[in-house]
N, C-alpha and C positions, 0 to 999 in steps of 0.2 A: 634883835641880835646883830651884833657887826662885822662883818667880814671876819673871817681866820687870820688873814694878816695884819689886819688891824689891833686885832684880840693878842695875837701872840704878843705883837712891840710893846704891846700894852701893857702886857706883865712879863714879859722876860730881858732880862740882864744879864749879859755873860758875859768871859772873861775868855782873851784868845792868846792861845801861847806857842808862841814860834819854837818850832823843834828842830830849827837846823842849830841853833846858837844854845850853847852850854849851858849859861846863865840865865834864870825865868826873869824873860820881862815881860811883864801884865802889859794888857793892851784891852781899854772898857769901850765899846760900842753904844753908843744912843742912838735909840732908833730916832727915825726920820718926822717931821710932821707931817701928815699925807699931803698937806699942799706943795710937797717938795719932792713928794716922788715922780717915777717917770709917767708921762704918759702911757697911755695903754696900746695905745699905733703904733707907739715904737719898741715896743716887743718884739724878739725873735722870733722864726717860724721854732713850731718842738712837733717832733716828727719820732718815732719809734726807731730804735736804731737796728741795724741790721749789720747780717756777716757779708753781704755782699758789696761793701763799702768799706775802704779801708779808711777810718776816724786819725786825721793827724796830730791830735790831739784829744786823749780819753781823761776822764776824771773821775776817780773812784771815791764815794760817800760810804758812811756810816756813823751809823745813829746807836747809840744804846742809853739804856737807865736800869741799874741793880741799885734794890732799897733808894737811900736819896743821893745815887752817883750818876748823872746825868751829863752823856759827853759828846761830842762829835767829832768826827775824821774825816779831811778832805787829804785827798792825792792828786797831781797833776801829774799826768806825763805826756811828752809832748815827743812824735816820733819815737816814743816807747822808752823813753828815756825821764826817768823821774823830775822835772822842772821844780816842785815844791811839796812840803809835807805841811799839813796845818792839822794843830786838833784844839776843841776848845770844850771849856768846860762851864754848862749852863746850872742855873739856879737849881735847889734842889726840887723845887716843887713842879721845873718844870716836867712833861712828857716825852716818852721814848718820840711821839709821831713829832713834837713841835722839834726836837731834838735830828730828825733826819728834815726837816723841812728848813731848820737853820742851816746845817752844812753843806744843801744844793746853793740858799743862797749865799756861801760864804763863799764856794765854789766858782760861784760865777762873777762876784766880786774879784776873787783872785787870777779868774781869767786874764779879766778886765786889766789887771796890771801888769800882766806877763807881755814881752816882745812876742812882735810875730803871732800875735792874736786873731788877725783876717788872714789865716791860712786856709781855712775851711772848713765844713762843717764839725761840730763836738761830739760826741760823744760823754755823755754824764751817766 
């Protein structure tokens, strides 16, 4: 059996659509060949987040799938103030779990692109 994250690229395809902008522009992702992903040393510490820390930067997920509607939501807000809205919409066969497992990492893709991203620790 192969890794989950191997398994999911493996079978899923989705479509990501920018909801600041009026107009749907499709955007199709190919996942990665594993010899191009990152190493595994240079992964983040991930630590439980807590109220005794104030996060300068939170990011709200959400997964769902009704019959074969399969979608995800990411939110940033950076100093509580909304920075981007992303939602996309996977294959139908795929799962509600591969479906919140997408939008952490679309999440932290979008991090990745935002200014002012070594501000401190996240919240996701």
């Amino acid at each position: 059996m192969q890794p989950i994250g191997i398994e999911i690229w493996g079978r899923l395809a989705f479509k990501s659509e920018n909801t600041v902008q009026e107009k749907k522009d499709y955007e199709w992702d190919k996942p990665l060949p594993a010899t191009e992903w990152p190493h595994p040393a240079l992964r983040v510490d991930i630590m439980e987040t807590t109220d005794l820390i104030t996060y300068p930067t939170e990011i709200l997920t959400d997964g769902s799938k009704i019959r074969d509607n399969v979608r995800a939501g990411v939110a940033i807000f950076s100093e509580k103030i909304l920075e981007r809205k992303c939602k996309y919409r996977l294959q139908d066969h795929c799962s509600n779990n591969q479906a919140e497992q997408i939008e952490i990492l679309k999440a932290v893709e979008q991090l990745l692109s935002l200014p002012d991203q070594n501000k401190g620790p996240v919240a996701i």
